[in-house]
PAZAPA-4460 file (N, C-alpha, C; in steps of 0.05 Angstrom, whole numbers, plus 32768, in hexadecimal, padded with zeros to 4 digits):
% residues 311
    n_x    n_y    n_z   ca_x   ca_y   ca_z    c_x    c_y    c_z   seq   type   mol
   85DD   87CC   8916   85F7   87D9   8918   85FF   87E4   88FD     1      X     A
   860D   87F5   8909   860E   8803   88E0   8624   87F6   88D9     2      X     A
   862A   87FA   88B4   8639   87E2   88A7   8659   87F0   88B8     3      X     A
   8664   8806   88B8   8677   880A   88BF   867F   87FE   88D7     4      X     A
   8672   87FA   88EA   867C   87ED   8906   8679   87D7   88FF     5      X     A
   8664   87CD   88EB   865D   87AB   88E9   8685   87A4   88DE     6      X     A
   868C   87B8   88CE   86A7   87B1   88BE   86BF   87AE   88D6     7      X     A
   86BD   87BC   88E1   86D6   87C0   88F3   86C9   87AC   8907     8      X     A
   86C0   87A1   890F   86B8   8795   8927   86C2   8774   8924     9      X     A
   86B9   8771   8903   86B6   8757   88FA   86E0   8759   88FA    10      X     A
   86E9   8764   88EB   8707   876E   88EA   8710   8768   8905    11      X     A
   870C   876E   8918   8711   8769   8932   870B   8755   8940    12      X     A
   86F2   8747   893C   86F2   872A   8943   8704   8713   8936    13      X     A
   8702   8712   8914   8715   8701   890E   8739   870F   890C    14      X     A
   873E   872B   8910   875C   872D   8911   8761   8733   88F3    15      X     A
   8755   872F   88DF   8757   872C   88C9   874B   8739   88AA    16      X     A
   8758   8741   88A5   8745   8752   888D   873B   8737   887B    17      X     A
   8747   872A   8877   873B   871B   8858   8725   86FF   886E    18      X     A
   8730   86FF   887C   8718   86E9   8895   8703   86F2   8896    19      X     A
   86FE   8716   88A0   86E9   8726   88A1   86D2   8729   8882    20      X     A
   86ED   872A   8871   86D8   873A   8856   86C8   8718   8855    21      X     A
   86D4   86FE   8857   86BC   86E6   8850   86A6   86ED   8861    22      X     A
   86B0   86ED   8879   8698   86EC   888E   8683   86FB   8884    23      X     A
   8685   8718   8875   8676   8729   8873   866C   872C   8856    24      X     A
   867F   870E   884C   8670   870E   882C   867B   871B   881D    25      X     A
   8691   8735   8823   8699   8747   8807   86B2   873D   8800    26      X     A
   86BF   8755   87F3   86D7   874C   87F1   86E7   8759   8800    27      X     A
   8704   8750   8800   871A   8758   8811   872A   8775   880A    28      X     A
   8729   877D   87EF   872A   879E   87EB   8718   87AA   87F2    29      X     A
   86FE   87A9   87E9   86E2   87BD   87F5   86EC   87B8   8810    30      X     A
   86F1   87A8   8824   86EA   87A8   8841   870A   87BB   8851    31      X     A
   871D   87B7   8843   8731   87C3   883F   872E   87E7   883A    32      X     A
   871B   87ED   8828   871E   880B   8822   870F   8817   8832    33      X     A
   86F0   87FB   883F   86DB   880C   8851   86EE   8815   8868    34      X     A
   8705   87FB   886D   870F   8807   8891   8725   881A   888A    35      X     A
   872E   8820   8873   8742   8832   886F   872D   8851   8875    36      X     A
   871A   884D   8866   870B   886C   8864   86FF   886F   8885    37      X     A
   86F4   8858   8893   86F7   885F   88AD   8710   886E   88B9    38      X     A
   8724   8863   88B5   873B   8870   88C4   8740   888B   88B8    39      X     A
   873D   8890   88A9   8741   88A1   8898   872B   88BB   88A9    40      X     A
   8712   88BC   88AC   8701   88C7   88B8   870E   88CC   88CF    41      X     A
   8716   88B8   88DF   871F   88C1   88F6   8737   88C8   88FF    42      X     A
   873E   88CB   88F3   8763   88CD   88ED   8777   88C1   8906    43      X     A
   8771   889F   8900   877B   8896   8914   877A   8876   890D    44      X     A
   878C   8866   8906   8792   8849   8901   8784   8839   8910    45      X     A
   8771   8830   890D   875F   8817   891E   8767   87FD   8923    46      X     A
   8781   87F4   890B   8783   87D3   8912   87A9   87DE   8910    47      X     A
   87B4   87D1   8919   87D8   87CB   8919   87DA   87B8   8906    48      X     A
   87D4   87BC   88E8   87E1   87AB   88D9   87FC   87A4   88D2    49      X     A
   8814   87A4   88EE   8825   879C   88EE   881E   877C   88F7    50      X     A
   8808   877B   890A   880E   8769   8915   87F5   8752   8909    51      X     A
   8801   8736   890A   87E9   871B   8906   87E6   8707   8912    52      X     A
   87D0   870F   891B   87B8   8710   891C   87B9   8731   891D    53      X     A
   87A4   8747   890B   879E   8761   8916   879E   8769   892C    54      X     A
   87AC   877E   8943   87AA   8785   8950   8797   87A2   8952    55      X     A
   8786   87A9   896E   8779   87C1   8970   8792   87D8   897C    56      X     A
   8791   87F1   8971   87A2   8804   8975   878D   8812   898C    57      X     A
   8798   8829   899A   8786   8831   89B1   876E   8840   89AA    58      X     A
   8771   884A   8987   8765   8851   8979   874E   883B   897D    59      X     A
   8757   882B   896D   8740   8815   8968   8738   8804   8982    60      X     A
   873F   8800   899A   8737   87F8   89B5   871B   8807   89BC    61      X     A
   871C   881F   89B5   8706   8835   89BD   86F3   8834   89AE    62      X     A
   86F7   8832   8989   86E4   882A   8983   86D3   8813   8985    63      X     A
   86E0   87FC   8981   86DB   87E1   8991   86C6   87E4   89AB    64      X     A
   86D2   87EC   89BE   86C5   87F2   89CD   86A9   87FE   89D6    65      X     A
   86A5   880D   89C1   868F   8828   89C0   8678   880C   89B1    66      X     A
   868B   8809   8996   8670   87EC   8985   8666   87DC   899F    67      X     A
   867A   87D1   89AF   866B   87B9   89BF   8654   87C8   89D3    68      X     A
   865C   87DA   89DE   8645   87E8   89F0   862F   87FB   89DD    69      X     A
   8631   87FB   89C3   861C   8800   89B2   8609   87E6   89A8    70      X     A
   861A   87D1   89A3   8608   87B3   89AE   85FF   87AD   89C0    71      X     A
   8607   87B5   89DB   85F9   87AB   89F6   85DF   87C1   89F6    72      X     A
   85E4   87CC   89EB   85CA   87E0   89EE   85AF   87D8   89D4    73      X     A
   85BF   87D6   89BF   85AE   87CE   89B1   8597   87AC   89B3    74      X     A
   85AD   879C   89BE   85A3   8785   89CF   8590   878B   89E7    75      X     A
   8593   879F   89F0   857F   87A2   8A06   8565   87AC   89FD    76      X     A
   856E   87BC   89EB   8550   87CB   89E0   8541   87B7   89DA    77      X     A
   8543   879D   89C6   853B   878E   89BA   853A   877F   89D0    78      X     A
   853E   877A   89E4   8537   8768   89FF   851E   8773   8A02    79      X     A
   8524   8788   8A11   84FF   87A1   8A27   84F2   879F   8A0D    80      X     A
   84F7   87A6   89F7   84DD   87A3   89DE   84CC   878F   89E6    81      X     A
   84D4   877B   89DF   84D4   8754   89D9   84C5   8754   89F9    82      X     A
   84CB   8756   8A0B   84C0   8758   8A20   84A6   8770   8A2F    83      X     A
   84A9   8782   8A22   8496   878A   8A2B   8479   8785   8A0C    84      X     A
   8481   877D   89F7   8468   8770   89E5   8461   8751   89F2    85      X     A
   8474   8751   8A10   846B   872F   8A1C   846A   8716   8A0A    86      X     A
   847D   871D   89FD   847B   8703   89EB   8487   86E9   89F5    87      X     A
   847E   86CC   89ED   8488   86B5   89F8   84A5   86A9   89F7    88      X     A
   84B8   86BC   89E8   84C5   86B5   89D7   84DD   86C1   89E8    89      X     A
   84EE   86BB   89DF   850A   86D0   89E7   8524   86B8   89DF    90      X     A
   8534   86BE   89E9   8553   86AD   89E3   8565   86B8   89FD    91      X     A
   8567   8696   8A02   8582   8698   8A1B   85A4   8694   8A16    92      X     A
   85AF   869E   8A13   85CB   868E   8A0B   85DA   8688   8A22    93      X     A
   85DF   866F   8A34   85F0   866F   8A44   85FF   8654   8A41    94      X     A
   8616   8651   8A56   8631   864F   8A56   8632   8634   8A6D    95      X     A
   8643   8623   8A63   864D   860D   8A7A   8662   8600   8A79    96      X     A
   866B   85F3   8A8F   8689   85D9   8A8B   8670   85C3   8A7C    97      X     A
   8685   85B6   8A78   8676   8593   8A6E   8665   858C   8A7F    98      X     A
   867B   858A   8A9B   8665   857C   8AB4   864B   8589   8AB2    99      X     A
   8644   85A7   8AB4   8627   85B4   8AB5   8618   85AC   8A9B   100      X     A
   8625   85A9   8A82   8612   85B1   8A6F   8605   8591   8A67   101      X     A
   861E   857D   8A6F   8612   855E   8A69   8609   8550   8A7A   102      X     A
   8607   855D   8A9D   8605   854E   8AAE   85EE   8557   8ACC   103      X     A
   85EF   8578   8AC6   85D8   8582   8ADF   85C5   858F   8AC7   104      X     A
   85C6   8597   8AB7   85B5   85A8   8AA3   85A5   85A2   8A95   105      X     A
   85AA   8588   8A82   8598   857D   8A70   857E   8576   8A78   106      X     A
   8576   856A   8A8B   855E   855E   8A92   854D   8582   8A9E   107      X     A
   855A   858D   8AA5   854E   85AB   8AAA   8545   85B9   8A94   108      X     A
   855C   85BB   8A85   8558   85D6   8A6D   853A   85BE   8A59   109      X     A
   853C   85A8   8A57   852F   859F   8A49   850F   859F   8A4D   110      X     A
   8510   859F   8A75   84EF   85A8   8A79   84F0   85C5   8A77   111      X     A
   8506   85CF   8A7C   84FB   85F1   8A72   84F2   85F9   8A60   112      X     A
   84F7   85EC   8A48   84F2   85E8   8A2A   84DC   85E7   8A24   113      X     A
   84CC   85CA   8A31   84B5   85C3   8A3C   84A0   85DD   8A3E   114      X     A
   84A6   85E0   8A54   848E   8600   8A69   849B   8611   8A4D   115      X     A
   84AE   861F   8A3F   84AB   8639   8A2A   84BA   8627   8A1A   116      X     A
   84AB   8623   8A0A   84B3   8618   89F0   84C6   8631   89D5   117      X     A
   84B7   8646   89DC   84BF   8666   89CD   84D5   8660   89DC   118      X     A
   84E4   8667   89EC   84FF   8669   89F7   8514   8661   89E8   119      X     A
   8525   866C   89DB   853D   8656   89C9   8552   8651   89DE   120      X     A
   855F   8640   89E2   8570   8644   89F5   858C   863D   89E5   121      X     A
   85A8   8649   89EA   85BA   863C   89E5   85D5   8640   89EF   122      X     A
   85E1   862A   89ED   85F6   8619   8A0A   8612   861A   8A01   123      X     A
   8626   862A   8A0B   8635   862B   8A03   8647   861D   8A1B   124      X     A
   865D   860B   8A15   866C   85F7   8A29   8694   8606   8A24   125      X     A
   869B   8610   8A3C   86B3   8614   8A37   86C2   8616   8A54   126      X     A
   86DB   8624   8A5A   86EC   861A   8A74   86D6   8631   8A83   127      X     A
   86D8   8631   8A9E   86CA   8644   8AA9   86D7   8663   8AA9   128      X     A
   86F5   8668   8AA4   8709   8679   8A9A   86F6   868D   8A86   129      X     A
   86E8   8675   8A71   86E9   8683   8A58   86C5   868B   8A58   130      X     A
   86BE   8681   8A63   8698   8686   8A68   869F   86A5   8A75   131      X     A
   86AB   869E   8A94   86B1   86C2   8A9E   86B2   86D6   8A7F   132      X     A
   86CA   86D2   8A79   86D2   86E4   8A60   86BA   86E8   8A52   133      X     A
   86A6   86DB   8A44   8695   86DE   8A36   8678   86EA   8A3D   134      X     A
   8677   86E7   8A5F   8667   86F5   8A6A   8666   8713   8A6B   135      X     A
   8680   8710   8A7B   868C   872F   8A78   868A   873D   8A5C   136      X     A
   8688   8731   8A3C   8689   873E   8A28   8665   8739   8A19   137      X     A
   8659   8736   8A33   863D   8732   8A26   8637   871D   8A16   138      X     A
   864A   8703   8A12   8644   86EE   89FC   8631   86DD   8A00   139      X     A
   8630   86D6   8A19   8616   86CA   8A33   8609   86DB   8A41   140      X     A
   85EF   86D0   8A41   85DA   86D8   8A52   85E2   86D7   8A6F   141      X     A
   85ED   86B4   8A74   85F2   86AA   8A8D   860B   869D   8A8D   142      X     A
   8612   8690   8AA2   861F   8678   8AAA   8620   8671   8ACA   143      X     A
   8637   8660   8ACD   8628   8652   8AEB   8650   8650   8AF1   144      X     A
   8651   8658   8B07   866C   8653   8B1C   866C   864F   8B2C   145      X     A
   8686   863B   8B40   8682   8635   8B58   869F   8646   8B63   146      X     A
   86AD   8654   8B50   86BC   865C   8B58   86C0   8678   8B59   147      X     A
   86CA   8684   8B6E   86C1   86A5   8B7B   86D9   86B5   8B72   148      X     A
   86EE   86A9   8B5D   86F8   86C0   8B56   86F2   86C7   8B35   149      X     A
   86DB   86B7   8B2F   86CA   86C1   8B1C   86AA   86CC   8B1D   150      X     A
   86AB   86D5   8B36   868C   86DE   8B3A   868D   86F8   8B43   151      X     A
   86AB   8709   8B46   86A3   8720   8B57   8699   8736   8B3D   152      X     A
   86A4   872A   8B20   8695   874A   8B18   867B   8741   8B06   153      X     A
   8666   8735   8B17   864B   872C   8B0B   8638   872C   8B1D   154      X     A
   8623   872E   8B10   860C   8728   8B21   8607   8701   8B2D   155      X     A
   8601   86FB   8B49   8600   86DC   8B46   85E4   86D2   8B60   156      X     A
   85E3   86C0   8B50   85CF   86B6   8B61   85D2   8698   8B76   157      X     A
   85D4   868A   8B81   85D0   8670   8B8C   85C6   8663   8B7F   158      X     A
   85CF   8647   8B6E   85C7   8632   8B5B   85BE   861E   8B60   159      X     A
   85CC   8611   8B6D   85D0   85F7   8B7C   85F1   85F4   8B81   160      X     A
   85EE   85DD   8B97   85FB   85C9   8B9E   860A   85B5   8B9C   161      X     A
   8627   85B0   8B98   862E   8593   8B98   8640   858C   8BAC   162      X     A
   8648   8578   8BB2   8660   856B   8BC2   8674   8558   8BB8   163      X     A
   8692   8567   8BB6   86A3   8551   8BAD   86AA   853F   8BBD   164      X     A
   86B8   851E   8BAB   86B4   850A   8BB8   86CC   8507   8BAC   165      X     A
   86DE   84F3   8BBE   86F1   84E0   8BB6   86F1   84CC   8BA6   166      X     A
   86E9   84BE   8B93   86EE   84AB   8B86   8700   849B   8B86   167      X     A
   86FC   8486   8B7F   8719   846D   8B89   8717   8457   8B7C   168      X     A
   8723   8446   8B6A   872A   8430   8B63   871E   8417   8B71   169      X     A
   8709   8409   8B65   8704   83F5   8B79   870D   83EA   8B81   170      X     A
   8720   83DF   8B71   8738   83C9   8B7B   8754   83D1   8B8D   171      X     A
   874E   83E9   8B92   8767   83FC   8BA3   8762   83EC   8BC4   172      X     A
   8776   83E1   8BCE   8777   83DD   8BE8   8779   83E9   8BF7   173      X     A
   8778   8402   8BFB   8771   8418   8C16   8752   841B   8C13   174      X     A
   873B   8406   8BFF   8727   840C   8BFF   871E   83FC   8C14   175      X     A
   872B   83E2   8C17   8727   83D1   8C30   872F   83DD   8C51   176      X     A
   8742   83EA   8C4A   8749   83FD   8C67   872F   8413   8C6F   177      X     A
   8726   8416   8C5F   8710   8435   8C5A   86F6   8426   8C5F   178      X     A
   86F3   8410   8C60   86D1   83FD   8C56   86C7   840D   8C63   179      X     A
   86BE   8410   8C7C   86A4   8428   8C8C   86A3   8439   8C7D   180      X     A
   86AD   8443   8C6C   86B0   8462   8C63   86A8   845E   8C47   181      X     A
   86A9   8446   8C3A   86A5   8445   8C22   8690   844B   8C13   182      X     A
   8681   845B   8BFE   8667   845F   8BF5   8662   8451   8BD9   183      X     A
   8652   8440   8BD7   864C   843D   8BB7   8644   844D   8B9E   184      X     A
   863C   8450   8B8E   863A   845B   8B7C   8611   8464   8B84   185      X     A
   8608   8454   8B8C   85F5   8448   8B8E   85EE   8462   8BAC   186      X     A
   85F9   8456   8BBC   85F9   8469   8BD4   85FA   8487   8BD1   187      X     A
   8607   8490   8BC0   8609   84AF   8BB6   85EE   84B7   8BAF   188      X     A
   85E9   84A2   8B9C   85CF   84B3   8B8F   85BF   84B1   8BA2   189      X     A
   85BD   849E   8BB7   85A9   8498   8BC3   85A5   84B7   8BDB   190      X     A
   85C5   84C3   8BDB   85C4   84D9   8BF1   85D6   84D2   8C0E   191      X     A
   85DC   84B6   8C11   85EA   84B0   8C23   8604   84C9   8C32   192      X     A
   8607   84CD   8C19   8624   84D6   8C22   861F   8500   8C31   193      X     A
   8606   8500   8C28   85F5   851D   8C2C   85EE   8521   8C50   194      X     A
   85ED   8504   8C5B   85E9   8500   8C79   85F9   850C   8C84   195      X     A
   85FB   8514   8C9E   860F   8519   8CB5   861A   8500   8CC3   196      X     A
   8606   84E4   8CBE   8617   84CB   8CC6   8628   84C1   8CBB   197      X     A
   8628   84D6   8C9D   8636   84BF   8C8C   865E   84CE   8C8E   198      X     A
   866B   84B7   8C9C   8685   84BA   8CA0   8697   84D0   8C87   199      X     A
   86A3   84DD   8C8C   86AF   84F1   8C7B   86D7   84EA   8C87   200      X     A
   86E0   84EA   8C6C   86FC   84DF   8C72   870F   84F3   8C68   201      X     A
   872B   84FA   8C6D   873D   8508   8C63   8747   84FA   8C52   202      X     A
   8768   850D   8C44   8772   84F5   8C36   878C   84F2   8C41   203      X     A
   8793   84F2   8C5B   87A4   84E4   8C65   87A9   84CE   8C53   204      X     A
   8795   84B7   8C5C   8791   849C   8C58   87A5   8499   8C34   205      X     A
   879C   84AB   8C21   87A5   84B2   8C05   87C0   84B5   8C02   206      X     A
   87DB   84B8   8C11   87F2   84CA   8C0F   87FB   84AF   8C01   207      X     A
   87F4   8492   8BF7   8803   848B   8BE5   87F3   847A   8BCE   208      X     A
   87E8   8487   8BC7   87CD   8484   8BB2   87D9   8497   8B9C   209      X     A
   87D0   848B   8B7F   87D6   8498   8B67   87C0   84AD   8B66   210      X     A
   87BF   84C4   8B5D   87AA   84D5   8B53   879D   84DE   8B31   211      X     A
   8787   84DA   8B2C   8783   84E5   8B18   8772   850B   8B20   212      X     A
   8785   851D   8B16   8779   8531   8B17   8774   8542   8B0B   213      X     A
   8764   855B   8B07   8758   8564   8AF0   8770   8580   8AF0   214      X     A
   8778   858B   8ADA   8783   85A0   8AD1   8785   85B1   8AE2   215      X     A
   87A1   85C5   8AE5   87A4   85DC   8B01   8789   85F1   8AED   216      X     A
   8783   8610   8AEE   8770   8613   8AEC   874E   860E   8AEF   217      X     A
   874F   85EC   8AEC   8733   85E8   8AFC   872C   85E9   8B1F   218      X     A
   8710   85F6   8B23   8701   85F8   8B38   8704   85D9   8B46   219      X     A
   8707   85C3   8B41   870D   85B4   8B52   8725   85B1   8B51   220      X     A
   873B   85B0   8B3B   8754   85AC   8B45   875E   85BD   8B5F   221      X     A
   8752   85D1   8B5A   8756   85E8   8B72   8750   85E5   8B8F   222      X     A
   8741   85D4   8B88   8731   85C3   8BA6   873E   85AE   8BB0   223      X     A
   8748   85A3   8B9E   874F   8585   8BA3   8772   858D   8BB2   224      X     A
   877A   85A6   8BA4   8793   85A9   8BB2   879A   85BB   8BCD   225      X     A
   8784   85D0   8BD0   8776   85D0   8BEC   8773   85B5   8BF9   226      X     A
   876E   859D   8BFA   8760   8589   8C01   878A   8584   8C10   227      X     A
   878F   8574   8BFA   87AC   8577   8C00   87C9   8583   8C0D   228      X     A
   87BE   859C   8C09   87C9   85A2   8C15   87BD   85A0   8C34   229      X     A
   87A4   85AC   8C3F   879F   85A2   8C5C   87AE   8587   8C60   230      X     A
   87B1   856E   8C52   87B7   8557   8C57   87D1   8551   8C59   231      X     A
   87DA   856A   8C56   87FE   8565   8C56   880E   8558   8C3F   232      X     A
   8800   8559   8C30   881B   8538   8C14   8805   8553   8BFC   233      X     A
   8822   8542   8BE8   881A   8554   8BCA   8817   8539   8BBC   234      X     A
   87FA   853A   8BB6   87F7   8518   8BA8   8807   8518   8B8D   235      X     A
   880A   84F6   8B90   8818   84F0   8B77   8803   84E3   8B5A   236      X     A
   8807   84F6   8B49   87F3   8504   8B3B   87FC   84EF   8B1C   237      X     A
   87EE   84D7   8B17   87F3   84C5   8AF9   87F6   84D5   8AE5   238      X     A
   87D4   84E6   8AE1   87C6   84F5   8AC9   87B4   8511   8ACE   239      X     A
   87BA   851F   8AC4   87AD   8535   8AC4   8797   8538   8AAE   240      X     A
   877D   8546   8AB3   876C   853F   8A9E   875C   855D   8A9C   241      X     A
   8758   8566   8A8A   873F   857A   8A86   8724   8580   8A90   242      X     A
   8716   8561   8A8D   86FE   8561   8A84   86F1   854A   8AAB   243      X     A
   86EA   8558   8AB1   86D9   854B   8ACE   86DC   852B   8AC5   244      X     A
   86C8   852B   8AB6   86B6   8512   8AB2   86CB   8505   8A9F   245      X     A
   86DF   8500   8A92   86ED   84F2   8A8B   8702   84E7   8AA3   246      X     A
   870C   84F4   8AB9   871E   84EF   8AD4   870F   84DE   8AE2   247      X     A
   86EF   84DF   8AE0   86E3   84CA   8AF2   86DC   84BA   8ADA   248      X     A
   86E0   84B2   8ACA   86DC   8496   8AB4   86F7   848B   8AB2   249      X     A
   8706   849F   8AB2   8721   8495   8AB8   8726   8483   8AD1   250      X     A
   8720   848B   8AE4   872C   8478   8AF9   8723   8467   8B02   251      X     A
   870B   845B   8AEC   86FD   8446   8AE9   8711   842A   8AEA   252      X     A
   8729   8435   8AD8   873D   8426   8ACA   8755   8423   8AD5   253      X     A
   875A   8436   8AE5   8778   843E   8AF8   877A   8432   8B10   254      X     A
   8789   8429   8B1B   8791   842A   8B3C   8795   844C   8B42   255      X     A
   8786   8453   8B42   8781   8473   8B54   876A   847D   8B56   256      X     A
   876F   8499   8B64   8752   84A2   8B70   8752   84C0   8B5F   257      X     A
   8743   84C8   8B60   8736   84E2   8B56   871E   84F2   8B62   258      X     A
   871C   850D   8B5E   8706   851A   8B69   86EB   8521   8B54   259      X     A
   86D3   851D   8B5F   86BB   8517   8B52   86A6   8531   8B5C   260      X     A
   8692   8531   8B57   867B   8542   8B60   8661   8525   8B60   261      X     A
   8656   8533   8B72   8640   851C   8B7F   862B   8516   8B63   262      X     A
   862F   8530   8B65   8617   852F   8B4F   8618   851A   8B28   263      X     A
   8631   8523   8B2A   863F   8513   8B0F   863F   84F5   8B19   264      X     A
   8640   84E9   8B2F   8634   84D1   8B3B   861A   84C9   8B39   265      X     A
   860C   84DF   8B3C   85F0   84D4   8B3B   85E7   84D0   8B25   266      X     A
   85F5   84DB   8B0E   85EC   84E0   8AEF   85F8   84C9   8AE3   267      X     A
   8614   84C1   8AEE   862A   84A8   8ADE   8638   84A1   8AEF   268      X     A
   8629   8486   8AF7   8631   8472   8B0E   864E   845E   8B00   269      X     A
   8665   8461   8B0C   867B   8456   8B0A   8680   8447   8B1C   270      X     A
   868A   8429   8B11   869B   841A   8B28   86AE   841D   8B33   271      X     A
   86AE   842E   8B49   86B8   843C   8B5F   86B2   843B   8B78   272      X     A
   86C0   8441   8B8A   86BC   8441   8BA5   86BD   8460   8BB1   273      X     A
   86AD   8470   8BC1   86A9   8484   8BC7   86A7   8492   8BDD   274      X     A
   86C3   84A5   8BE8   86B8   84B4   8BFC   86B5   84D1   8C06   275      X     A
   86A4   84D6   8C17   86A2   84EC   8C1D   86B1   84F7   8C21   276      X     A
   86BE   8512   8C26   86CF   8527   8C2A   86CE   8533   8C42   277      X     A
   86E2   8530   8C56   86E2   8549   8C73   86EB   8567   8C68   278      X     A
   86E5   8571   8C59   86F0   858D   8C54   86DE   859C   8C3F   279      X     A
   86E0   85BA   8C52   86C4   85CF   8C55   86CC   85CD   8C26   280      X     A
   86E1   85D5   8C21   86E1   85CF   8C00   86C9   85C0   8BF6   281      X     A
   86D0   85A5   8C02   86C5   8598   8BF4   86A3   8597   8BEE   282      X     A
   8691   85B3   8BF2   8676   85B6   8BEB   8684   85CD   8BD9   283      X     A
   866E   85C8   8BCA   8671   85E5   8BB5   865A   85ED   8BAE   284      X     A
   865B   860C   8BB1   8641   860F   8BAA   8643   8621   8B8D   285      X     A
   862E   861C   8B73   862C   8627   8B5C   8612   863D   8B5C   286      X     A
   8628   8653   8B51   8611   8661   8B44   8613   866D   8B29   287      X     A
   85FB   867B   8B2F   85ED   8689   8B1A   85FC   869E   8B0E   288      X     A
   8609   86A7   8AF8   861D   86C3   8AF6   8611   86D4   8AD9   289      X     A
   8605   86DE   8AE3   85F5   86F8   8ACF   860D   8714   8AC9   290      X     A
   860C   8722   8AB7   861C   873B   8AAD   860E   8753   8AC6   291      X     A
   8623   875A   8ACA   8610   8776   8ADB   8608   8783   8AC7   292      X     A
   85EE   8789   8ACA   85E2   87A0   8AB4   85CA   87AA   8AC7   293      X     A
   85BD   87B6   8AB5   85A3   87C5   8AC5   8586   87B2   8AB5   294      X     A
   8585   87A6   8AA4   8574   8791   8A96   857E   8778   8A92   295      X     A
   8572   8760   8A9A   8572   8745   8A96   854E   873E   8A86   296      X     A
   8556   8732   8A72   853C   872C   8A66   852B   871C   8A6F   297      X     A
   8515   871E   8A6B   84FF   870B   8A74   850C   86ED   8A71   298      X     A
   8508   86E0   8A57   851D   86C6   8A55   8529   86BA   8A66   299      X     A
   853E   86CD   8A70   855A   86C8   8A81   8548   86C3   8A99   300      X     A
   853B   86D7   8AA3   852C   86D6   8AC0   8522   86BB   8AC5   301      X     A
   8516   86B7   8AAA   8501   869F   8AAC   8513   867A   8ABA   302      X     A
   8525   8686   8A9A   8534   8665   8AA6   8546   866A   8AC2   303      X     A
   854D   8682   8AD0   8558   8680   8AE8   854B   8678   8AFB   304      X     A
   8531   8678   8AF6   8525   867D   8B09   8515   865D   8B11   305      X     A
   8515   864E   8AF9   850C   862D   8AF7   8521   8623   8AF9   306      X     A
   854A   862F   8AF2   8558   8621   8B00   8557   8619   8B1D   307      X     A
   855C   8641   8B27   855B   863A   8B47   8543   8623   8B54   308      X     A
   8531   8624   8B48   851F   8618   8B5D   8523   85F7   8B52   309      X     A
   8534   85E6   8B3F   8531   85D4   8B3D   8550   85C9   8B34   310      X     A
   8563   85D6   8B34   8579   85C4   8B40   8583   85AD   8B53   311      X     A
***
């Protein structure tokens, strides 16, 4: 990229003239006179140094704009190169919640590693909000959603599978009302709950049970209040939590129940009592969410393609 866009670009990522000139090693007048003589060329103000953090003027939106799709191109070239000299090598950068990246992924990406050792791979963990965003700006190769109002402007594939579960307090006495229905920790992994014998419950039975539940914006909180509402009552809600896998360690400790994924069961067995779900929500299916473009690199193909078949 040439130094002038490298200047304004870096200016625009941190907001900041004197943030920018470290990043870039110079100083804060040279980086100052380069973006002045830019504007100056174009006779048109690139940043609103009224405002701080720097703002882009419509001026500077367009150029902004033009740099990033002069990177996506330049990234591509250097993709079809790299790929058509067939080399072993390439780099993946993709994107996950906690639950994916500490709990369905590791034992995968690590035999992928295995079969292409050349491959670099690297994992970036954030809300699923903010993976979209970064897809859409080319920052990831990939990422994985179960939720469809982040998949309409991508390419996606079918991933896998999970099923949410109720979780419950062992010591909760509607666990003794529930016994037929009850699943162990043990039973999950085993698949029990994957049967068509295996009893599936509402949460009627729940309308006076504490809840631990995960933050409004998450893909399960979203479920869990679908779930509720079919059930008629607005649960009465202790703690709200961020993070999946802290709400089910949590209610390790609580008199209440919380919602789980099967799979985070099979990985970290808690003393809990467990049941299945009557409601079409409660399967989710994850996928695959690629950038629409007209090239995906060899790399990317590769690990999609040892995901799908071994999730």
């Amino acid at each position: 990229m040439q130094q002038e866009f490298r200047y304004v670009y870096q200016v625009y990522k941190e907001g900041s003239i004197s943030k920018a000139a470290r990043s870039l090693y110079i100083t804060q007048p040279a980086l100052s006179i380069a973006i002045q003589k830019i504007e100056d060329s174009i006779g048109l103000p690139l940043f609103d140094r009224s405002r701080h953090p720097l703002e882009l003027t419509p001026a500077g939106r367009i150029y902004i704009n033009t740099i990033e799709k002069m990177k996506n191109i330049d990234k591509e070239l250097e993709q079809q190169i790299q790929d058509i000299r067939q080399l072993n090598t390439g780099h993946v950068c993709m994107g996950g919640s906690h639950y994916l990246n500490a709990y369905i992924l590791p034992e995968h990406l690590a035999a992928f590693n295995a079969l292409h050792p050349g491959i670099e791979l690297e994992l970036e963990e954030h809300s699923a909000a903010t993976l979209a965003s970064m897809l859409s700006a080319h920052e990831l190769d990939m990422t994985f959603s179960c939720n469809e109002k982040f998949m309409m402007d991508f390419e996606r594939f079918p991933a896998f599978t999970d099923h949410v579960l109720l979780a419950v307090q062992e010591n909760l006495p509607i666990n003794h009302l529930l016994s037929p229905s009850a699943l162990s920790a043990q039973e999950i992994a085993d698949g029990r709950h994957l049967s068509d014998a295996c009893p599936a419950i509402t949460l009627e039975p729940f309308r006076d049970v504490d809840f631990i539940l995960l933050s409004s914006g998450n893909n399960l909180h979203d479920r869990s209040m679908e779930m509720f509402q079919d059930a008629g009552f607005e649960p009465h809600v202790i703690m709200q939590l961020s993070q999946l896998v802290t709400a089910y360690h949590m209610t390790e400790h609580f008199p209440a129940a919380t919602f789980v994924s099967d799979r985070l069961v099979m990985h970290s067995q808690a003393h809990l009592k467990y049941y299945k779900l009557d409601y079409e929500c409660a399967k989710r299916i994850f996928y695959v969410l690629l950038p629409k473009q007209n090239y995906t690199p060899v790399a990317v193909k590769k690990l999609i393609e040892y995901l799908m078949l071994h999730l």
